[in-house]
C-alpha positions, 0 to 999 in steps of 0.5 A: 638074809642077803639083799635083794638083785638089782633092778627096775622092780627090785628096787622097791619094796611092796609092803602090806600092814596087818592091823589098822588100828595103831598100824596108822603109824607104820603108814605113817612111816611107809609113807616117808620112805620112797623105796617101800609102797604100801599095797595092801592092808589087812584087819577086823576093822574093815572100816577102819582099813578102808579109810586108812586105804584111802588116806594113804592110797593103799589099793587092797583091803582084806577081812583076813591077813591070810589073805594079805598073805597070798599075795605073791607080789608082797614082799614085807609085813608089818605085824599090828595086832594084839599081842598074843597074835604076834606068835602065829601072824608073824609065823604065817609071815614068814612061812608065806616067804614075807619079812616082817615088821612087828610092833612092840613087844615081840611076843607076850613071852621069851618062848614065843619069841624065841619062835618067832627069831628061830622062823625068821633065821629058818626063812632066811628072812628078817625079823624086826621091832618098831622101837621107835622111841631110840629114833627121838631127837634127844635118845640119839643126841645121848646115845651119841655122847655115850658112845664118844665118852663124854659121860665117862662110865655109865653106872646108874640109870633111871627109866620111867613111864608114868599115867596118871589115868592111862588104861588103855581100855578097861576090859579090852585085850589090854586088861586080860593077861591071856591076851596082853601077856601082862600089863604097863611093864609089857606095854609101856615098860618094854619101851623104857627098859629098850630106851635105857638099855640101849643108850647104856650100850646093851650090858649084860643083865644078871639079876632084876629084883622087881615089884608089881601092884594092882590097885587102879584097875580092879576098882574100875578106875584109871581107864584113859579119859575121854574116848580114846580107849572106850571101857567094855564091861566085861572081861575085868582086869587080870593085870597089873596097873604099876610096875618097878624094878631093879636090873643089876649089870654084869659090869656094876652098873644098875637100872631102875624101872618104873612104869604105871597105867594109873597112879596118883601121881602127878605126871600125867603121861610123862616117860624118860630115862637118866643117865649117871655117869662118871664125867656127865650126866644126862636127862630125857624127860618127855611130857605127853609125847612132846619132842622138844625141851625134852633134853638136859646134859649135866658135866663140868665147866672149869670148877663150875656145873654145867647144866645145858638144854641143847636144841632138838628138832622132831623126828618120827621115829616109825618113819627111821624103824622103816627106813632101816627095815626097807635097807635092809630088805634091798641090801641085806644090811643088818637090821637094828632093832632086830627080832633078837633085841625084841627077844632079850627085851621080852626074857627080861619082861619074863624075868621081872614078872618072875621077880614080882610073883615070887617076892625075891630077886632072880637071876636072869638066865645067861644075861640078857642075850641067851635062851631060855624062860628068862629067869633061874 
């Protein structure tokens, strides 16, 4: 996957987004990279496209991604369509000589994405994720302390993503387990489990004991209020509505999961991840989607605590996902999140759904970096 040759073309790349729906925020961050130009989008809602083509100026619009496709002058894609749609939009990509962008999660399960990284190394072409939450202020402020030591052995972590009343759509694809490939876990959980991992310094998982409810949702209850995500009628609710786990590390250390569509809580749409360390600690706590006053680190000061709240600044994260994406299309620099860290995140998704159904812990199949189902 080595970068593009120099030149006064080829240094610039041409970049069509398939998906108009949350596909807004990859324009978003196309748009703050000047080496990439967005010249063609491609989704069901021609509407939609057409007004998102004028906002960002982009000069084509299609029905169909095929035809996105068959434009030779496109170099990349970003993949935002629903989940199930990953699998083959992503491998038409590929097969049609494009790098790809695809939003989370890779894929409704580890075999599809195993698919999807085998194609991208067969094409010699690069298979990304938009992770966009490691791009916050406050992740990387953490990641950083992790890295130099400053919280010493990190053995305990929580992650949460917690909705009051967040379906996004009863009786939508969300709701339906053939579509979306499971519920808040695969949706939200994705998020938090990268999150905390990632900060964590990626330790091998072992064995994930793991819970899953419907409650919310089968009663028609916890859709987003207002007209976000509209309620359909048809279609029912095939999926969980809340989600724990328990992740147990090759090296002691353990993760806690906890995610929910809808609850009665009182978070209303709150995620985060803490980290318990042997030196310090540190706590990310967000309150509807806020990127400031997010943050506190915990240590020593003397014989005194030490409890801080550094200032943050805000920072969008597709718009970092993008950057990373494009240099790495122009100098064959590798690509974090890559196609295999969607990969490991969709095997653990695998593994917890696994746990859940049978009752009982599992372990996960050559830690989390193997092939595989997931679980064994």
């Amino acid at each position: 996957m080595s970068g593009r040759e120099p030149g006064s073309d080829k240094d610039r790349v041409r970049v069509g987004v398939i998906g108009c729906g949350a596909g807004l925020f990859h324009l978003e961050g196309y748009a703050e990279e000047p080496r990439a130009e967005v010249v063609a989008l491609a989704g069901l809602d021609t509407d939609r496209c057409r007004e998102l083509a004028g906002k960002f100026n982009v000069g084509q619009t299609f029905g169909d991604y095929r035809e996105l496709l068959a434009e030779a002058d496109i170099d990349a894609v970003s993949v935002v369509v629903p989940n199930h749609l990953h699998l083959p939009v992503t491998l038409a990509a590929l097969a049609a000589g494009k790098h790809v962008l695809v939003e989370k999660p890779l894929a409704r399960n580890a075999n599809e994405g195993r698919q999807m990284v085998d194609a991208a190394h067969a094409a010699g072409k690069i298979l990304a994720i938009a992770f966009n939450r490691r791009h916050r202020h406050d992740m990387e402020l953490v990641k950083a302390q992790v890295e130099a030591g400053e919280l010493g052995r990190v053995y305990y972590a929580k992650a949460f993503w917690m909705r009051r009343a967040g379906i996004p759509g009863l009786g939508t694809w969300f709701t339906n387990k053939e579509q979306a490939g499971g519920g808040p876990l695969i949706d939200l959980g994705v998020h938090i489990l990268d999150m905390a991992l990632w900060l964590m310094g990626n330790p091998t998982v072992t064995r994930v004991s793991a819970a899953t409810y419907a409650e919310l949702g089968p009663q028609g209850k916890g859709n987003w209020p207002g007209s976000r995500f509209r309620q359909q009628a048809a279609g029912g609710y095939e999926v969980e509505d809340l989600a724990t786990a328990l992740l147990r590390m090759e090296d002691g250390s353990t993760l806690q999961l906890e995610t929910a569509w809808a609850a009665y809580t009182g978070m209303s749409d709150e995620f985060g991840v803490s980290l318990f360390g042997s030196k310090g600690g540190a706590e990310i706590h967000v309150k509807d989607y806020a990127q400031t006053g997010t943050l506190r680190v915990y240590g020593d000061y003397g014989d005194a605590a030490l409890d801080a709240a550094p200032r943050l600044v805000a920072k969008h994260g597709h718009g970092a996902i993008v950057r990373n994406f494009v240099t790495g299309i122009l100098d064959g620099t590798p690509v974090s999140p890559s196609g295999e860290e969607g990969l490991d995140r969709v095997r653990l998704i695998d593994a917890i759904y696994r746990s859940a159904a049978e009752g009982r812990e599992v372990e996960v199949g050559n830690g989390n970096r193997g092939t595989g189902d997931g679980a064994s």
